[in-house]
C-alpha positions in Angstrom: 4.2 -146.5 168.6 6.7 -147.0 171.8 6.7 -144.5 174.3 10.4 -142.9 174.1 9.7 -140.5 177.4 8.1 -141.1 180.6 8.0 -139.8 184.3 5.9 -141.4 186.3 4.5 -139.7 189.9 7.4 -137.1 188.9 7.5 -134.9 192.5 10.0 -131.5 193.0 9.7 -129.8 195.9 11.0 -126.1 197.0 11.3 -125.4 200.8 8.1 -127.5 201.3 6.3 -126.1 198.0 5.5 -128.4 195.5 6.5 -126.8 191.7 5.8 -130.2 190.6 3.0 -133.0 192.1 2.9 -136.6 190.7 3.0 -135.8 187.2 2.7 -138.4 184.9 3.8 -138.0 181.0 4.6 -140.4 178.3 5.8 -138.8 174.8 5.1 -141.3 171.9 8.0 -142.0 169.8 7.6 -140.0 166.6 4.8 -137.5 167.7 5.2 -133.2 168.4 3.9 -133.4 171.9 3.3 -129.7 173.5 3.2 -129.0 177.3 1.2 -126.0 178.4 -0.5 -123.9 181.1 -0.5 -120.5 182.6 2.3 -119.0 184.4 3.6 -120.8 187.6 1.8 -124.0 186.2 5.0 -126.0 186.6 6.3 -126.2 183.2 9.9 -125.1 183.4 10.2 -127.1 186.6 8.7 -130.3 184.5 11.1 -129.6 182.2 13.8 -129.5 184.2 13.4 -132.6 186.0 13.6 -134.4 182.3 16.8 -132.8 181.1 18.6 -133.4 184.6 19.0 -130.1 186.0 16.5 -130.6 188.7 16.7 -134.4 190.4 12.7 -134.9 191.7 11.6 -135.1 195.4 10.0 -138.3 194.0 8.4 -140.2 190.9 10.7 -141.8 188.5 11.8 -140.8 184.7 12.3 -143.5 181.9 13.9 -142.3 178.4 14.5 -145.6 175.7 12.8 -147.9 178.2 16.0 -147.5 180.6 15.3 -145.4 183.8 17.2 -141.9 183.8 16.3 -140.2 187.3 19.4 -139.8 188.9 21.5 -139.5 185.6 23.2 -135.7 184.8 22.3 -134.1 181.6 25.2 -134.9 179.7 24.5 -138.7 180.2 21.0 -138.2 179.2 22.1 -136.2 175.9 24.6 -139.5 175.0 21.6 -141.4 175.7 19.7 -139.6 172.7 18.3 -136.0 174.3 19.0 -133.1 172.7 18.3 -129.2 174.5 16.9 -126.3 173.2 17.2 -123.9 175.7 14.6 -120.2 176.1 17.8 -118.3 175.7 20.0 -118.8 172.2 23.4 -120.0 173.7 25.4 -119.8 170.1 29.2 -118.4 169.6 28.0 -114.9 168.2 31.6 -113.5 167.0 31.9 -116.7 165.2 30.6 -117.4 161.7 27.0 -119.4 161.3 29.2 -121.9 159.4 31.7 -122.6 162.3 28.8 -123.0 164.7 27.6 -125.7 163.0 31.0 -127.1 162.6 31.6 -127.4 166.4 28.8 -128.8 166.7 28.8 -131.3 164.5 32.9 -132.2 164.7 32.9 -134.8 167.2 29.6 -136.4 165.8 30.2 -137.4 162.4 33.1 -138.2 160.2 35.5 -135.7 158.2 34.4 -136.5 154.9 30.4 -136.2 156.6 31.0 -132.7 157.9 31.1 -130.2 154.7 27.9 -132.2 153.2 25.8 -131.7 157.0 27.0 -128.2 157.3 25.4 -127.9 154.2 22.4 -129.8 154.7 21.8 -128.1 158.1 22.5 -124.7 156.4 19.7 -125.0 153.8 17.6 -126.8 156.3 17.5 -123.8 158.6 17.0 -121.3 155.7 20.8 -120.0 157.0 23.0 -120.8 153.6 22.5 -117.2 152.4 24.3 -116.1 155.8 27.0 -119.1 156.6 29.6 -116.4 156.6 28.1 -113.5 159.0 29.1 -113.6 162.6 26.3 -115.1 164.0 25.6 -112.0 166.4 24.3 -110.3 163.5 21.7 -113.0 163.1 18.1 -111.3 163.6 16.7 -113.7 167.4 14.9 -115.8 165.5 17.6 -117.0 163.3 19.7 -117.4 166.2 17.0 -119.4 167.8 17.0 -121.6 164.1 21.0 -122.0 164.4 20.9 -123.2 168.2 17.9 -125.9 167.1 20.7 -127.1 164.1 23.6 -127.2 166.5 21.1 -129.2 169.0 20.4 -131.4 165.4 24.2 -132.3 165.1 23.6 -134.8 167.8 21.2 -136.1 165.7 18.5 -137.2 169.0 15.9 -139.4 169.3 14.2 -136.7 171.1 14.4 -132.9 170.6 13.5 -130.9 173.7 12.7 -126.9 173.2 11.8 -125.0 176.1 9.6 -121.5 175.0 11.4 -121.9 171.0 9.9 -118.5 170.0 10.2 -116.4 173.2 10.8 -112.8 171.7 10.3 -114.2 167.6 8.2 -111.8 165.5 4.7 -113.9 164.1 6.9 -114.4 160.9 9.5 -116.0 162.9 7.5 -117.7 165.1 5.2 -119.5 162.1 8.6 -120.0 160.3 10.0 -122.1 163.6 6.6 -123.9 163.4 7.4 -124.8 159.6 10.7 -126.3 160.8 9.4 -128.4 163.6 6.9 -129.8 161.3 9.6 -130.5 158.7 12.1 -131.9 161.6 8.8 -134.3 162.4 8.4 -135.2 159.0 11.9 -136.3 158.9 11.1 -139.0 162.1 12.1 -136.9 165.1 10.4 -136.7 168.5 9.6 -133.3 170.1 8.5 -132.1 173.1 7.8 -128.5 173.2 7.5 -126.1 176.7 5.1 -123.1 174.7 2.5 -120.9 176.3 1.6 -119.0 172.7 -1.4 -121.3 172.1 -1.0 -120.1 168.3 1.9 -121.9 167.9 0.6 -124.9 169.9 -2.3 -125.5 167.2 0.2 -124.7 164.6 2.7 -127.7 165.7 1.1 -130.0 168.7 -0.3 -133.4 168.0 -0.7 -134.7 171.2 -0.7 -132.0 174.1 -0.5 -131.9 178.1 -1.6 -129.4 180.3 -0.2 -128.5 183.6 -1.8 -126.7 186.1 -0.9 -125.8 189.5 1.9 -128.6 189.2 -0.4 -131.7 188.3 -1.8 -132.5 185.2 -4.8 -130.6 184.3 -6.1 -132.0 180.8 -4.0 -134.1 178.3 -5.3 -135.5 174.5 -4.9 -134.7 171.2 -4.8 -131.2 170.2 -8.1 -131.0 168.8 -9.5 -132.5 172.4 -8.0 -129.5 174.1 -9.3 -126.8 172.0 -12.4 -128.1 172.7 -11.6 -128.1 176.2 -13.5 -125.4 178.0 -11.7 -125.8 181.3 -8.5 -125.6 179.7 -9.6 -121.9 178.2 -10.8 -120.8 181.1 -7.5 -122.1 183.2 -5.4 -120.9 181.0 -6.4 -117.7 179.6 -9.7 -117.3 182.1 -11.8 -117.1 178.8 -14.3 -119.1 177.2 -13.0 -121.6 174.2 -13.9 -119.2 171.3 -10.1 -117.6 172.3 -8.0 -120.2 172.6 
């Protein structure tokens, strides 16, 4: 399969610090890659750098074969990115429904929009509630509302950063169910997590960071197997992970 992501010697540096040293990363089109490591590893900062909000010290980024380094992140979402943010960023005092509806307005036609709200609604297990403020959505169903307004752009590549910070186990297995079935359905996803449950729940393909540089990268199976990884990343021996 092409590669739909790449950064290549990707640098960013903070008052002479690196967050970020000469990382390289390719994403596969149509895999669920995950990108872990311990705390202060460089994730976020990774992360960053690929949506936009960061511009690197150095190293280059390519998205569709075209090269995207100096591009903001609203020309990188037209180019096919779509955001999933830590932090649910939905219109609470306005109904689940409508939230979709904005979303969705300026990306497909009139006589489209009713049949994707629907779709969308039954895909994120949210048609019972399309009429309830979406404030009174538990977290984790606000977290499955913000992934369906990030779907109405319909990307070629979905980026979540920490999906099921503060989800209950149920919620967090359930997002892992809808990844799988976004997958299933030909998207591309690139996931920032640190609960290595989830990560062998969802990852196919998985790269570590570590101190800012790449650590370990494979197939998921390859890193569980990976005693330096355990011992990095939860300074335990493989039996935990």
């Amino acid at each position: 399969m092409a590669e739909l992501l790449q950064t290549t010697a990707i640098s960013k540096t903070f008052g002479g610090l690196a967050a970020v040293s000469g990382v390289d990363l390719s994403v596969t089109e149509g895999e669920i890659h995950c990108l872990i490591g311990p705390n202060g590893a460089g994730k976020s900062t990774l992360f960053k750098l690929i949506i936009g909000t960061y511009p690197p010290t150095a190293g280059h980024i390519k998205f569709r074969g075209d090269t995207v380094t100096e591009e903001r992140p609203y020309q990188r979402v037209k180019r096919g990115m779509s955001i999933k943010m830590q932090t649910p960023s939905v219109f609470k005092e306005l109904p689940v429904r409508q939230n979709l509806h904005i979303a969705l307005q300026h990306h497909v036609t009139k006589a489209e929009l009713a049949r994707e709200e629907e779709r969308l609604l039954t895909l994120l297990d949210l048609a019972a509630d399309a009429g309830k403020p979406a404030g009174e959505l538990s977290h984790g169903q606000q977290q499955w509302l913000e992934i369906g307004m990030a779907l109405a752009l319909k990307p070629k590549l979905m980026l979540m950063d920490e999906p099921t910070a503060g989800m209950s186990p149920e919620e967090t297995f359930r997002t892992g169910e809808l990844i799988q079935q976004l997958n299933g359905l030909g998207m591309t996803i690139l996931v920032v997590e640190h609960d290595m449950a989830f990560v062998r729940q969802i990852a196919q393909r998985v790269t570590v960071l570590h101190f800012g540089k790449v650590f370990a990268r494979g197939s998921i199976k390859e890193i569980l197997a990976d005693e330096r990884v355990a011992e990095i990343y939860l300074g335990k021996t493989h039996e935990h992970l």
